[in-house]
C-alpha positions in Angstrom: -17.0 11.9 1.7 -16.0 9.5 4.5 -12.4 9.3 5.5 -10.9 6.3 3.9 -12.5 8.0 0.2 -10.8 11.1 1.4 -7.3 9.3 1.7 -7.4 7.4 -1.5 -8.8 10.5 -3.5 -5.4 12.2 -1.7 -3.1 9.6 -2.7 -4.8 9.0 -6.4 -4.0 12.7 -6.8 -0.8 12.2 -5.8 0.2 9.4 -7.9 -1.2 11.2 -11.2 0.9 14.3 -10.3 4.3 12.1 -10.1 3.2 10.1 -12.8 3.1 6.9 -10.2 1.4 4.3 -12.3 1.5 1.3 -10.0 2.5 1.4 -6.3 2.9 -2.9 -4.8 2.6 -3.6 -1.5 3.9 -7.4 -0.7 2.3 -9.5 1.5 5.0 -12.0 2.3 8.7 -11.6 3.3 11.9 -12.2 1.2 12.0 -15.7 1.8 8.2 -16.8 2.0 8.0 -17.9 5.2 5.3 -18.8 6.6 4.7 -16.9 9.5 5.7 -13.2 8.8 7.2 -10.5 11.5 5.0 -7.3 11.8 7.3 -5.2 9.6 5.6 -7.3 6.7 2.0 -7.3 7.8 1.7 -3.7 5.4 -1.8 -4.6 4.7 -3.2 -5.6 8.1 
């Protein structure tokens, strides 16, 4: 098992133990602007 399958195998267990269905991570800032700070760059 490579490392990135490791970490989402870790954080699927995780979710199931605290009954997490659904965890969102945004993509833009509060205000849509068009060019974004790094503090809202989560998935990059």
């Amino acid at each position: 098992m490579n490392l990135y399958a490791a970490r989402i195998e870790a954080l699927r267990s995780f979710m199931k133990e605290n009954n997490i269905d659904v965890y969102y991570v945004p993509t833009a800032d509060y205000h849509g602007s068009e060019y974004l700070d790094d503090h809202f760059k989560l998935r990059a």
